[in-house]
C-alpha positions in Angstrom: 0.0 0.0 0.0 1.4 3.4 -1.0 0.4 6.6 0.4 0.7 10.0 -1.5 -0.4 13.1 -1.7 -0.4 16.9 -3.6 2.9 17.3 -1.6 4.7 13.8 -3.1 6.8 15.6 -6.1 9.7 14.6 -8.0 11.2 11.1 -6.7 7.7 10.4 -5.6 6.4 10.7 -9.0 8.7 8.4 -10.3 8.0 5.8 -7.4 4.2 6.0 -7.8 5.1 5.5 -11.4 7.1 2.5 -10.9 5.2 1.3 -7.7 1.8 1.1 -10.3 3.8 0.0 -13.4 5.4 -3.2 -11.0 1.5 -3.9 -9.4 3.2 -4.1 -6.2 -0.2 -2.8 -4.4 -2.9 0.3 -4.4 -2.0 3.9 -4.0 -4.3 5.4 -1.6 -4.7 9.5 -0.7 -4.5 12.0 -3.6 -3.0 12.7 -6.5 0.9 13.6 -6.8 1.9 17.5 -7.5 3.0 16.5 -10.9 6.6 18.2 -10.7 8.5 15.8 -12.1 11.3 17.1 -14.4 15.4 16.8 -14.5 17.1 19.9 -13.7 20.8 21.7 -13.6 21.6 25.1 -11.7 24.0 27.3 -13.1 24.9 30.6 -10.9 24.0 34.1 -12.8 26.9 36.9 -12.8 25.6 38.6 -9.7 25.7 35.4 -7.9 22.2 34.3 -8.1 21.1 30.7 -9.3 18.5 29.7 -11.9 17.1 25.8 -12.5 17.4 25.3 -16.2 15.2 21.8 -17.1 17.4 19.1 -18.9 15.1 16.0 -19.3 12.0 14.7 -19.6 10.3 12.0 -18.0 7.7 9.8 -19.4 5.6 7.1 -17.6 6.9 3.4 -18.7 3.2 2.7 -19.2 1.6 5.0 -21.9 4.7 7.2 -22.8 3.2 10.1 -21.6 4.9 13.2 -20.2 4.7 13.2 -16.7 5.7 16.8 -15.8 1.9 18.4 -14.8 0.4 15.2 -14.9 -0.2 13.9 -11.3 0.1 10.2 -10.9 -3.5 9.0 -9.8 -4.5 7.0 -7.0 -6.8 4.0 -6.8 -8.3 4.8 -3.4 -8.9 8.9 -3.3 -8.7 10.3 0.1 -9.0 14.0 1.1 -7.2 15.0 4.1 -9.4 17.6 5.9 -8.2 21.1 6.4 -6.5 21.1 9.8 -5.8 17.6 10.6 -2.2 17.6 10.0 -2.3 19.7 13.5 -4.3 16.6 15.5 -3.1 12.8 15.9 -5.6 12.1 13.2 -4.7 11.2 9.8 -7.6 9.6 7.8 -5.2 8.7 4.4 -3.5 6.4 6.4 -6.2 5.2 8.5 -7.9 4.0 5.2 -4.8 2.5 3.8 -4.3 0.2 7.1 -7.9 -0.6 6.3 -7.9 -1.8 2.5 -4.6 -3.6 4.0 -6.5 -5.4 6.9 -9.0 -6.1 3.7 -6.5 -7.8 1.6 -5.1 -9.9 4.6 -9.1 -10.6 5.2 -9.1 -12.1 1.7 -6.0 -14.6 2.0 -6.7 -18.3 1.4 
């Protein structure tokens, strides 16, 4: 079971990607932030820096561009506004369930 959210960028992407691709399980919360692009920095002559994108990355399974295109999840799950402050966290409370679900269906 795999847990993301808005906030799951870049390597998270990739992961969701690969997690999905290699049916290792369901992803359960909300959709990534769809940032998911190679980068270099180079440093400007007054000393600032600027990202300059290098690659592309494209999902194994349709050859899509991933970059602004959230990887979606099979179980959606909004986090209330707020929650993040109490012990609560209702993503991963319904990811233990579907888990205690799937052991439920064992032979």
């Amino acid at each position: 079971m795999l847990v993301t959210n808005q906030h799951s960028l870049s390597d998270a992407e990739d992961f969701s990607e690969g997690y999905r691709a290699s049916k290792l399980g369901k992803i359960v919360g909300e959709p990534t932030g769809g940032w998911i692009i190679f980068t270099s920095g180079t440093t400007l002559l007054d000393g600032s820096t600027l990202r300059l994108p290098t690659s592309t990355i494209r999902s194994t399974r349709d050859g899509k561009v991933m970059e602004m295109n959230p990887r979606p999840v099979d179980v959606p799950v909004t986090r209330p506004v707020g929650e993040s402050y109490t012990e609560h966290d209702v993503q991963l409370d319904t990811a233990v369930k579907e888990l205690l679900g799937e052991v439920g269906k064992q032979p």
